[in-house]
C-alpha positions as CSV (number, residue, x, y, z in Angstrom):
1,X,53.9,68.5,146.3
2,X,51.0,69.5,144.5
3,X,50.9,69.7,140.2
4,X,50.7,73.0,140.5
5,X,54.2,73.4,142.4
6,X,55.5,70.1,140.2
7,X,55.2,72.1,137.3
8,X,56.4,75.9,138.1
9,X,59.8,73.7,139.8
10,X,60.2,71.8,136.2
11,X,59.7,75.0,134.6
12,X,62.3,76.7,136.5
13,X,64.9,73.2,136.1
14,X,63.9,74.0,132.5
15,X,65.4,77.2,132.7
16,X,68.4,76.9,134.5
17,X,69.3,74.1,132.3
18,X,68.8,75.9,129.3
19,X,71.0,79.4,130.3
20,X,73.8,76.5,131.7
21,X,74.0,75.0,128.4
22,X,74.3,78.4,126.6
23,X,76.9,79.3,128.9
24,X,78.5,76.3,128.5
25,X,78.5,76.5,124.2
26,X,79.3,80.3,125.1
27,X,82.7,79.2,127.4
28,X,83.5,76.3,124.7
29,X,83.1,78.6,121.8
30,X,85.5,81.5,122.8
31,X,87.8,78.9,124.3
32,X,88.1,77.7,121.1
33,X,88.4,80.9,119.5
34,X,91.1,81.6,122.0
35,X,93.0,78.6,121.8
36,X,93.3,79.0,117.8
37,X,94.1,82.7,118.5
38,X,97.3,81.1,120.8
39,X,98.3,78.0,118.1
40,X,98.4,81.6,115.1
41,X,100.7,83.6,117.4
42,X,102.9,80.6,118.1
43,X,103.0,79.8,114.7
44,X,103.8,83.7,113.9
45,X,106.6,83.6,116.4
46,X,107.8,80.0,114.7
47,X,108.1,81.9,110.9
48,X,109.0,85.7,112.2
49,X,112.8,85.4,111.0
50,X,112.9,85.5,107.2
51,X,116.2,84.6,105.4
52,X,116.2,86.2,102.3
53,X,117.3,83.5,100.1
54,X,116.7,83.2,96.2
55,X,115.3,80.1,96.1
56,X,111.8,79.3,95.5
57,X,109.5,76.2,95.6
58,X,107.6,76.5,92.9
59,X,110.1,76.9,90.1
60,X,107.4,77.7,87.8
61,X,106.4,80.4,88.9
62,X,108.4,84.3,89.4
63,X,108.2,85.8,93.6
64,X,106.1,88.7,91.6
65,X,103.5,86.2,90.6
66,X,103.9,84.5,93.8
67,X,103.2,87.7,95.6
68,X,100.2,88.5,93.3
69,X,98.2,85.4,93.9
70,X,98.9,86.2,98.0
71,X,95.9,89.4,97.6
72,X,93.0,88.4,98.3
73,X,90.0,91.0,99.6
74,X,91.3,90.7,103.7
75,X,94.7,90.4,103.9
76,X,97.8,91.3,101.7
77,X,99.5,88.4,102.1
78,X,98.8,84.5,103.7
79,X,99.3,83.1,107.4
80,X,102.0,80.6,106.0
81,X,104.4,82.3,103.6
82,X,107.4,80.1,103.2
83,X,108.1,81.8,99.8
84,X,108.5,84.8,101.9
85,X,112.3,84.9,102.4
86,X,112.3,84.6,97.8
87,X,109.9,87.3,97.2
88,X,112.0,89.9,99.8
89,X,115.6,88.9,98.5
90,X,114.1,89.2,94.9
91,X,112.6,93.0,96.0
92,X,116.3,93.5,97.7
93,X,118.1,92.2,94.6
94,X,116.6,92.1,91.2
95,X,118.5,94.2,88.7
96,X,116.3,97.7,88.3
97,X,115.3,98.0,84.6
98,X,113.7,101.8,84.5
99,X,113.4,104.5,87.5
100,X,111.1,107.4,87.7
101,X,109.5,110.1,90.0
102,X,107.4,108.6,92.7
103,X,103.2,108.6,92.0
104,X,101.6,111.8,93.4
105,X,102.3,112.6,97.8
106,X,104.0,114.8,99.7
107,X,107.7,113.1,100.2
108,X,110.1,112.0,97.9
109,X,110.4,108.8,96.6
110,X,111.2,106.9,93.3
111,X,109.1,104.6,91.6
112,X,111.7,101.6,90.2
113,X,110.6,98.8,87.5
114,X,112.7,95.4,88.9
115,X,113.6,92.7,86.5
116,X,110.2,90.6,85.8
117,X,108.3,93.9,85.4
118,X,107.5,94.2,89.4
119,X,106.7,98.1,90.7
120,X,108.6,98.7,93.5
121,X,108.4,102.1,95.5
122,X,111.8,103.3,96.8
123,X,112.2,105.5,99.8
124,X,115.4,107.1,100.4
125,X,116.9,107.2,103.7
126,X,117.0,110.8,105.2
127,X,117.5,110.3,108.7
128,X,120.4,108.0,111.0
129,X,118.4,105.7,112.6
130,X,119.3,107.2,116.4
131,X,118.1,111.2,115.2
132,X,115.2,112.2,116.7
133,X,112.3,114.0,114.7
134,X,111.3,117.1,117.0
135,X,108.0,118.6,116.6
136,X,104.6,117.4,115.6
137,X,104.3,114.2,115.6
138,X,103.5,114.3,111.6
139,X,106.6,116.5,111.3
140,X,110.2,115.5,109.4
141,X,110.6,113.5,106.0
142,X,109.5,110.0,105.9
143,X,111.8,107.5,107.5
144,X,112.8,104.7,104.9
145,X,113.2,102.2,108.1
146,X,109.7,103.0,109.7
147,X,108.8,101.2,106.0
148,X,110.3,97.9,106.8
149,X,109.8,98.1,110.7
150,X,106.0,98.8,110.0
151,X,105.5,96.0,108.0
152,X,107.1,93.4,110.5
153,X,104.9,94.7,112.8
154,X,102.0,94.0,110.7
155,X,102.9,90.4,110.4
156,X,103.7,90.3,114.0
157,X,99.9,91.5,114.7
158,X,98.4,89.1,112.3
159,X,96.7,92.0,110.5
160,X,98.9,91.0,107.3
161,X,97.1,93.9,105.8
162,X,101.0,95.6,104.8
163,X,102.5,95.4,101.4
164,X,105.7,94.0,101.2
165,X,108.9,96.0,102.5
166,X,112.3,95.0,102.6
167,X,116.1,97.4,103.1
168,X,117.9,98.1,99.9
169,X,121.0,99.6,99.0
170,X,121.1,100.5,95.3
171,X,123.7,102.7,93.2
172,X,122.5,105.8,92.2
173,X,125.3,106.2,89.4
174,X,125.1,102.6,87.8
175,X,121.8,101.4,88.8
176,X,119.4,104.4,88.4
177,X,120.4,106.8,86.6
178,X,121.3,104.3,83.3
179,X,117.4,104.0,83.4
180,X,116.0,107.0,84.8
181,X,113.5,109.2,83.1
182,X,114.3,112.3,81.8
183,X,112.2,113.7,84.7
184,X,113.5,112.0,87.6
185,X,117.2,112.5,85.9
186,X,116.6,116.6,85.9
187,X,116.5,116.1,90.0
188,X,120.1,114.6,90.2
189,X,122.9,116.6,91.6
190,X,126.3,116.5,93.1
191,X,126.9,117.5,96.9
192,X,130.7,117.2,97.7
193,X,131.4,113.6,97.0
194,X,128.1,112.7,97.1
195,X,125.2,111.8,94.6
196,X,121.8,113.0,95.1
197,X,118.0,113.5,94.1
198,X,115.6,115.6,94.9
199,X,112.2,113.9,92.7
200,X,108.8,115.5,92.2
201,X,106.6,115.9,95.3
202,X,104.6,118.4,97.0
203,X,107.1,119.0,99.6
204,X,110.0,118.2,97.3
205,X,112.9,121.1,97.4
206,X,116.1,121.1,95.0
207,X,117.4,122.6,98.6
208,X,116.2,119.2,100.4
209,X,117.7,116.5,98.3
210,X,118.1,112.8,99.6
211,X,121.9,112.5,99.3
212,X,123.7,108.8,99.0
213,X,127.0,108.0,100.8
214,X,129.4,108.2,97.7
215,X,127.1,107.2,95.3
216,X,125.2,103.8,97.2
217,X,122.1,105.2,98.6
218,X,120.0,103.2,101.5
219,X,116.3,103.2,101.0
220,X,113.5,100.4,101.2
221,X,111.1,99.0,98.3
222,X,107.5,98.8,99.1
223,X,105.8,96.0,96.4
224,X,103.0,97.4,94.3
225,X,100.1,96.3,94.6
226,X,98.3,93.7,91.3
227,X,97.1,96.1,89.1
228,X,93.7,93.9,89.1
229,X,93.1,95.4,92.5
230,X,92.7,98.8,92.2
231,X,92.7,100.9,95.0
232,X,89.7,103.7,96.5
233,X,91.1,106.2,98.4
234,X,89.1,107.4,101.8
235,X,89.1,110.3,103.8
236,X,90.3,109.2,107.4
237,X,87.4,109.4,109.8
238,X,89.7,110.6,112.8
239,X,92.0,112.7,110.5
240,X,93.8,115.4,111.4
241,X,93.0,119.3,110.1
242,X,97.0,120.0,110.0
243,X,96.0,123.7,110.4
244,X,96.7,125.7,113.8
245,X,94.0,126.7,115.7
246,X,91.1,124.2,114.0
247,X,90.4,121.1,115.4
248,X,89.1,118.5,113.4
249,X,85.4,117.5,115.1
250,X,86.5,114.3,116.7
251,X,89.3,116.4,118.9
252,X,86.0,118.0,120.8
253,X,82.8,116.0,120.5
254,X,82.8,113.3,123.1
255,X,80.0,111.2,121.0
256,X,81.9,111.6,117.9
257,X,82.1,108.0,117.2
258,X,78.2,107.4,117.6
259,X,77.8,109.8,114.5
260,X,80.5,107.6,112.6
261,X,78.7,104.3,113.3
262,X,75.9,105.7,111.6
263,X,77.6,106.4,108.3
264,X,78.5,104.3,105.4
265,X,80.9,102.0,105.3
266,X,81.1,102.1,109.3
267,X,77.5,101.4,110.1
268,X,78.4,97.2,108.5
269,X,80.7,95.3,108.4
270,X,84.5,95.1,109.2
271,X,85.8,98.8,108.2
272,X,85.0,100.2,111.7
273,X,86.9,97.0,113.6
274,X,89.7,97.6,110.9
275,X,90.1,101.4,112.0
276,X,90.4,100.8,115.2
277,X,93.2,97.6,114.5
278,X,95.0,101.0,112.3
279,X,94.6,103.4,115.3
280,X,96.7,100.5,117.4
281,X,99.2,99.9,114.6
282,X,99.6,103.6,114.3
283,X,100.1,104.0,118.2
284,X,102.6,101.5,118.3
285,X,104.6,102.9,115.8
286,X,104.0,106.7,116.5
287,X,102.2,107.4,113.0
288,X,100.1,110.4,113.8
289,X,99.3,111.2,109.9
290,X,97.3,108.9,108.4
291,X,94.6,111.1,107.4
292,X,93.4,109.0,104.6
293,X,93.4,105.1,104.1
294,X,93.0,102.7,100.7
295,X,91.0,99.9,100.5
296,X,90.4,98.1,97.6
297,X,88.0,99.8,95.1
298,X,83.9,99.2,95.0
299,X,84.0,96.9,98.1
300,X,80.8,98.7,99.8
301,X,82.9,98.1,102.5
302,X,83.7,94.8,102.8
303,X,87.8,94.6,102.1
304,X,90.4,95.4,104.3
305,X,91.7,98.9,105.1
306,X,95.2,98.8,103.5
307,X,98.1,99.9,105.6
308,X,100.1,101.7,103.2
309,X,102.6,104.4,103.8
310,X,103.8,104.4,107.1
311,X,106.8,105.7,106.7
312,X,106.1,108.9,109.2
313,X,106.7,106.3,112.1
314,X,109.2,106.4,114.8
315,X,110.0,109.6,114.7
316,X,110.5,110.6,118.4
317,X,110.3,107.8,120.8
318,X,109.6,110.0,123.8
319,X,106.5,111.2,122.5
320,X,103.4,109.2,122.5
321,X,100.6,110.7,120.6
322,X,97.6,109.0,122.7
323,X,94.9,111.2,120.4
324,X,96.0,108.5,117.6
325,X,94.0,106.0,119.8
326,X,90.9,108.1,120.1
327,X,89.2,106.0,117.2
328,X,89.5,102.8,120.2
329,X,88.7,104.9,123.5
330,X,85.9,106.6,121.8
331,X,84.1,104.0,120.3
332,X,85.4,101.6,122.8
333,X,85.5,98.4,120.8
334,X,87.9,95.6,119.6
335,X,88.3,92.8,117.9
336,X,88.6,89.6,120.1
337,X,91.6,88.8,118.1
338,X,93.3,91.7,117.8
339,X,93.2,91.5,122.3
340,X,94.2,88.1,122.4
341,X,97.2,89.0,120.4
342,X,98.5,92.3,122.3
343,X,98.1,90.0,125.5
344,X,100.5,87.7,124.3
345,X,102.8,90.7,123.3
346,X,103.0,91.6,126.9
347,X,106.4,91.6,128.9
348,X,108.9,92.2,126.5
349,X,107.5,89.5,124.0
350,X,106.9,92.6,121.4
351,X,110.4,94.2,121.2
352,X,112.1,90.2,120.8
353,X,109.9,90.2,118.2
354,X,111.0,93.6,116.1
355,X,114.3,92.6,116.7
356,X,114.2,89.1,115.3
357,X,111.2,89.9,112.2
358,X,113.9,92.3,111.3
359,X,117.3,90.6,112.2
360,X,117.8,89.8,108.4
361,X,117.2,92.9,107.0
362,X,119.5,94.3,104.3
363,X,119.9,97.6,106.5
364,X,119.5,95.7,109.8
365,X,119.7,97.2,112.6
366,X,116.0,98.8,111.6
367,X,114.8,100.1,114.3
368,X,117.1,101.8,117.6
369,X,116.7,100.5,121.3
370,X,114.9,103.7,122.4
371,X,112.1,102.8,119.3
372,X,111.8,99.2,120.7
373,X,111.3,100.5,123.9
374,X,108.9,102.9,123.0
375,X,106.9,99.9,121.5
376,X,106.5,98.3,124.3
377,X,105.5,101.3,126.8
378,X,102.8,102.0,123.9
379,X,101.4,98.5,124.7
380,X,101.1,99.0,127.8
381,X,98.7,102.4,127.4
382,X,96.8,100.7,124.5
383,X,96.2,97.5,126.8
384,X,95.3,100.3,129.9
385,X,92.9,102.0,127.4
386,X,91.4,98.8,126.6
387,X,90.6,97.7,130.2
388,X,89.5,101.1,131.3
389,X,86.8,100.8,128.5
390,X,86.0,97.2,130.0
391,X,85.4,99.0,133.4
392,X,83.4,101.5,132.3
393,X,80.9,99.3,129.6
394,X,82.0,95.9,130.5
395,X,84.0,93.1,128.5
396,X,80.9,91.6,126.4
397,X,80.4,95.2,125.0
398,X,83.9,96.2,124.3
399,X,85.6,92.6,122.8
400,X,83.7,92.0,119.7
401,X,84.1,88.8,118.3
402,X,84.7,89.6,114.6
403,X,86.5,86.1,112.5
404,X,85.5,86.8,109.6
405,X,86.2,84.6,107.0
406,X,88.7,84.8,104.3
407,X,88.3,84.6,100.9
408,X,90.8,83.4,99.0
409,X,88.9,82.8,95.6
């Protein structure tokens, strides 16, 4: 064999061996990626039931301080949370010390000061958890259990981008209104034998009141947020118009999503990934409304999208909204992650988990069997809308690998 030959062979052995050992780093590295993916949805499925029990670890310190030090700039609350189980019986429990009108929205709700000086936000229940909410899918009051079911679903995704929610039954006549403002006490009335508000809201009606049975009221308690984390409030990118006749411009322009990946904070970092995590949380639990989101304030981008108020969540279980997923099949993209962990959802896996996050509940049963089921068709269509993207573009340009690391300074 002549030099010449020699070396154009060696050059070409030089090659192979070089795109074999990329692929090989390549296969080791997302197998690696995968495997931890599968050891932090066995170890979700090993801590999803939470007994809430008082006690605490560390005895030093109160489940509001606890909860505190859990925020950090990507996640609400940590992977292991064995003080968990505390912090909710404490949110469920903890003697209520002043009660007033809910901060500024369009449904009623109370804003209650616990024992320890924690903010709580109480929403009242309105519905029985079998009615069904006819209509839009944005349509009805806000649904007290969608609170508490939404935020078990968080944990079971591994966003753990949720505040806090527990069940609570409180008295209206000896627990609020002893330590309710003079405003929130001018919205109490009497229908039959039973106690009722009505609050301050935009949609709020002294026709519409939330009414307890006798006077012990069901509701859930959302946990403020530390006050050293403000919030900045954002206009939805795939929100809705909520006016008939006028679409909003991602409802007709096919290349909508190119435009938003050329805006700030979508054109970097995270945000864009995090969306499209919210359009699947919101699918799953048939939130059509969540035209604008929180993160936390001057971030340029870099924090979480928070997944507050989701209480306009299973609503009707026999509708599913698909245009709340057009953020994923328009931009086609997902987190790696975020895959891995609908995968293992798959076949029933999903509505055993519901069930058992919320087993322990103070107003177990959350969720009805038509909701859980309705779950679990939804992740089916989110995993078909996934792999029809994969068709179309291929896997390496729809899974985006995306671990970014947290801070917990």
């Amino acid at each position: 064999m002549k030099l010449k030959q020699r070396v154009v062979l060696l050059a070409i052995l030089l090659v192979i061996f070089i795109f074999t050992k990329v692929f090989l780093i390549d296969n080791l590295d997302t197998s690696a990626a995968n495997r931890e993916d599968q050891r932090a949805f066995h170890r979700m499925m090993a801590g999803l039931r939470v007994e809430l029990v008082p006690k605490l670890d560390h005895t030093l310190q109160s489940p509001w301080e606890i909860a505190a030090q859990w925020v950090v700039p990507r996640e609400v609350y940590p992977e292991e949370t064995p003080e968990l189980g505390a912090i909710m019986h404490a949110m469920a429990t903890k003697k209520i010390i002043k009660a007033d009108v809910g901060y500024k929205g369009t449904q009623l709700k109370a804003l209650l000061i616990l024992e320890g000086g924690q903010k709580v936000v109480f929403k009242p229940k309105r519905y029985n958890r079998d009615y069904v909410v006819e209509g839009e899918p944005y349509a009805g009051y806000d649904r007290h259990n969608a609170e508490v079911a939404a935020f078990h679903l968080d944990r079971i995704l591994g966003f753990r981008r949720a505040p806090l929610v527990v069940g609570r039954f409180v008295n209206l006549r000896t627990e609020i209104k002893p330590v309710a403002t003079e405003q929130l006490l001018s919205t109490f009335l009497t229908v039959g034998n039973n106690t009722c508000f009505y609050g301050k809201c935009y949609y709020c009606r002294e026709t519409e009141p939330a009414c307890a049975d006798g006077d012990t009221m069901e509701g859930s308690v959302t946990l403020w947020l530390p006050d050293v984390w403000p919030l900045q409030k954002h206009r939805h990118p795939w929100g809705r118009t909520y006016r008939e006749g006028k679409l909003a411009r991602w409802e007709y322009d096919e290349s909508y999503c190119d435009a938003v990946k050329k805006t700030s904070p979508y054109d970097s970092g995270p945000r864009l990934l995090d969306i499209i995590d919210t359009a699947i949380f919101d699918y799953l639990i048939g939130n059509a409304d969540r035209h604008h989101y929180e993160s936390f304030q001057d971030d340029e981008g870099a924090s979480m999208l928070i997944l507050l108020d989701n209480a306009k969540s299973f609503g009707n279980p026999s509708l599913d909204e698909r245009s709340i997923l057009a953020p994923l099949y328009q931009c086609c993209i997902i987190r790696v992650s975020t895959w891995n962990r609908l995968n293992s959802l798959k076949n029933g896996v999903l509505k055993s988990a519901l069930k058992s996050a919320t087993a322990h509940d103070p107003i177990a049963p959350v969720l009805s069997e038509p909701h859980l089921d309705a779950a679990e068709q939804r992740l089916l269509s989110v995993l078909a809308t996934v792999k029809q993207c994969t068709d179309q573009f291929g896997p390496d340009a729809v899974l985006v690998e995306d671990r970014m690391p947290l801070s917990h300074l």
